[in-house]
N, C-alpha and C positions, 0 to 999 in steps of 0.2 A: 516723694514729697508727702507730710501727709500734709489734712485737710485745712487744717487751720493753719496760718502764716504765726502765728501768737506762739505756736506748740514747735514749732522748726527751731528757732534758735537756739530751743534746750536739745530740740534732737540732734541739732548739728554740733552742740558743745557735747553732749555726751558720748557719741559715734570719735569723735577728731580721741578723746580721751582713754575711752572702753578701748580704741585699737592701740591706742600708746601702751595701754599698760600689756596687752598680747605680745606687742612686740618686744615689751622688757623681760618680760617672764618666761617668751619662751625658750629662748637658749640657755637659762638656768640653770645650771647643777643641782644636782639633792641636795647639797649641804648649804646652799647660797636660798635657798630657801626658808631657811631657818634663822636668816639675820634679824636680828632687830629695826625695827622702824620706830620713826618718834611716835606711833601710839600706844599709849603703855602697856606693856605685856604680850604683845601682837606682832609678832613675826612678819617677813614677807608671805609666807601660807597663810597667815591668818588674815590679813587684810585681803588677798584675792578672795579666801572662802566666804569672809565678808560682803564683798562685792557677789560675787555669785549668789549668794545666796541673797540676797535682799533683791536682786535681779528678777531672781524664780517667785520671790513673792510676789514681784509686778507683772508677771506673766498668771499668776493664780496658782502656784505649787502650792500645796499643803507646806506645812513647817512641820519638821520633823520632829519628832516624837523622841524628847531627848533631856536628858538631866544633866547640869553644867555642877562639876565638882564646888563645893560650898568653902576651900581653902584657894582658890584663884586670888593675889592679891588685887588685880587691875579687876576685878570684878566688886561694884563697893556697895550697887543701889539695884533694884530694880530693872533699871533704865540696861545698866548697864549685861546683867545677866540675860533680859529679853535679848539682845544684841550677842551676848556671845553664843549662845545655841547653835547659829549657823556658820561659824568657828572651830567651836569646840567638836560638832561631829565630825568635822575634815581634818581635823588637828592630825591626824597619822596618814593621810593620804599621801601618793607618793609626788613626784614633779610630772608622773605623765599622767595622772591622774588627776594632778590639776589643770593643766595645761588643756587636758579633753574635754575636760567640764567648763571649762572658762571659753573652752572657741563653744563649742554648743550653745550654752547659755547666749552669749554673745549673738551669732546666728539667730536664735529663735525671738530675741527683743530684738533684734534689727528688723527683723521680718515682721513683728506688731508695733513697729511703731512706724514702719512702712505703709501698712494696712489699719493703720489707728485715723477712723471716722467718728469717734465720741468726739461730744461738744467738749471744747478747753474748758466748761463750768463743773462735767459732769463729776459728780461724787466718787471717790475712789477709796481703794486701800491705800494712804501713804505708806511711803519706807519705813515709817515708826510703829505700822500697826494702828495709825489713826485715821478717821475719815477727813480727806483733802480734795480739793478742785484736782481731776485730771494734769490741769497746768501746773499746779502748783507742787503735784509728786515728778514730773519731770524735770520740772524747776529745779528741787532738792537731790534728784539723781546727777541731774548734771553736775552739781556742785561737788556733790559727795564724791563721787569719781575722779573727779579733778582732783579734789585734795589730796583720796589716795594714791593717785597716781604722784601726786609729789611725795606724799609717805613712802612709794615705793622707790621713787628715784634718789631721796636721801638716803634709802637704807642701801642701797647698789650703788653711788656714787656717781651718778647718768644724770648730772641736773641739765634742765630744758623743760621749755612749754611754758614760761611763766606768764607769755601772753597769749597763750590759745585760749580759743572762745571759752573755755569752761573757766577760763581766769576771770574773763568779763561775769561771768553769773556769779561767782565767788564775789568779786568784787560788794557787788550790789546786795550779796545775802548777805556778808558780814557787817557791810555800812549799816543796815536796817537794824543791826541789833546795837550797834555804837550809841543810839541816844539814852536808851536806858543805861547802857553801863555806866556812861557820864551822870547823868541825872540821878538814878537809881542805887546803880552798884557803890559809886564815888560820891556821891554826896555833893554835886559842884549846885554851888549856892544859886538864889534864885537869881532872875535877868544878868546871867553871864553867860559868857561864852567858851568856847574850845574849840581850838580849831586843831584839824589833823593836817598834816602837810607830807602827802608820799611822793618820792619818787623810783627813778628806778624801771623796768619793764613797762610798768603800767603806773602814770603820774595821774596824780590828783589831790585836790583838796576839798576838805569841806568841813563845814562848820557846824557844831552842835551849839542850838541857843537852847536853855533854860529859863520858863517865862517865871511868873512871879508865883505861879500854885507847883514849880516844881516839876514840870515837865520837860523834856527836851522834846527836840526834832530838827534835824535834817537838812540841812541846804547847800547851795554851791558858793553862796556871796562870803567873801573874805570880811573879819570881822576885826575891825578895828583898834580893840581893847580887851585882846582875849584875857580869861584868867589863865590860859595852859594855851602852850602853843606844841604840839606835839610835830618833831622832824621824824622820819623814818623811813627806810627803802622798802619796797613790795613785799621781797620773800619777809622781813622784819615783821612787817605788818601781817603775813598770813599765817607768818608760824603763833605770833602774840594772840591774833583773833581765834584763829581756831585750835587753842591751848596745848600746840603743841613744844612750845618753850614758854619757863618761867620770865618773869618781868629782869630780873639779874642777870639771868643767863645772857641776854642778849644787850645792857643797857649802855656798855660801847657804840651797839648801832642804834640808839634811838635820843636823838636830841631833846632833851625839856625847856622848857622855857616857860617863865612866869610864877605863880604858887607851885612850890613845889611839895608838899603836904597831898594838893591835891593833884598835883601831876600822876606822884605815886599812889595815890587811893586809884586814878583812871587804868594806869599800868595792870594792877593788884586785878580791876575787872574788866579787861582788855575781855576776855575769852568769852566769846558766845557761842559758839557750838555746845553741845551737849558732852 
């Protein structure tokens, strides 16, 4: 247990997750290693080296001392090159070698977050390299891990987990960026509304109201007069939010309803991960 009740539910989503993906990875062949996943350019080895490595950084490892080739095309910004460095040095590594490094790693953050007695406020290194609440970097581990762990299970063909706890913190970090997309990314005019309507694994609704200066936010109450009424099932919703399919790709599964103009500007900024 650790010490705070607030810091468990990310530890328990990340731990149910961090073992799913051990368990997929490790009867692996070399060459099943090298599949594709929906993140682009990122093999099934790259998304574990990923995970390991952003792991090591929350345990305090140094980052390695390393230059990412300047022709990668999935590498486009910044963002994205800090991110690939702990990728790219593992990129030749073999399947026992990752396989060794992923139970280790794994091991040593079970074992500190077992032994994690910092207040849930205290200041940390987040996963991005930025200063974040303790809480709020296990927060985004937990999530992160979930998702790759479905990154991994689509690219192996092993789908499951779509309602384990790290689904429930996914849930909540995607919704939180849904008001800006509406308001922000889409343009949805002022005092209206949208409503999202998921089912599937994990059902829910909720509505984005937009007040008169142009804001949105966030609530459960169903809205009587949406301008967009968006229908959609879970994985629909998690592959759209966290950009790992185009708005077309998928728009058999995603019912619109109401302006349609602005259905497709919300589609167009479904994506809020990075």
């Amino acid at each position: 247990m650790t010490v705070h009740p607030s810091l468990q539910p990310y530890a328990d989503a990340w731990t149910h997750s961090i073992e799913a993906i051990s368990e997929l990875v490790l009867p692996l062949a070399e060459g099943e290693w090298n599949r594709a996943t929906p993140c682009p350019g990122w093999s099934v080895r790259d998304v574990v080296s990923h995970i390991i490595g952003i792991e090591c950084e929350q345990l305090g490892d140094p980052r390695p001392i390393h230059t990412v080739a300047r022709d990668l095309r999935h590498v486009v910004d910044e963002f994205s090159r800090y991110m690939e460095v702990q990728v790219d040095v593992r990129r030749h590594h073999t399947a026992p070698e990752m396989t060794s490094e992923l139970e280790y790693t794994v091991i040593r953050r079970s074992r500190q977050l077992r032994n994690e007695k910092r207040d849930p406020a205290t200041m940390v290194r987040g996963p991005l390299g930025d200063q974040v609440t303790l809480e709020q970097a296990l927060r985004l581990r937990a999530f992160d891990v979930w998702m790759h762990e479905q990154d991994l299970r689509a690219a192996l063909g092993a789908p499951g987990n779509w309602d384990a706890p790290g689904a429930y913190v996914a849930r909540d970090l995607l919704l939180a960026g849904l008001p800006k997309a509406v308001a922000k990314g889409a343009g949805a005019p002022a005092n209206s509304a949208v409503v999202v309507d998921v089912h599937g694994q994990l059902e829910f609704m909720r509505t984005v109201r937009v007040d008169a200066a142009g804001r949105g936010t966030l609530d459960k109450a169903p809205s009587l007069g949406p301008a967009v009424t968006l229908t959609l099932d879970w994985e629909t919703y998690v592959r759209l939010a966290g950009g790992r399919v185009r708005p077309h790709s998928v728009a058999d599964r995603v019912k619109a309803e109401g302006d349609p103009e602005l259905a497709e500007a919300i589609l167009a900024n479904f994506a809020v991960t990075p």
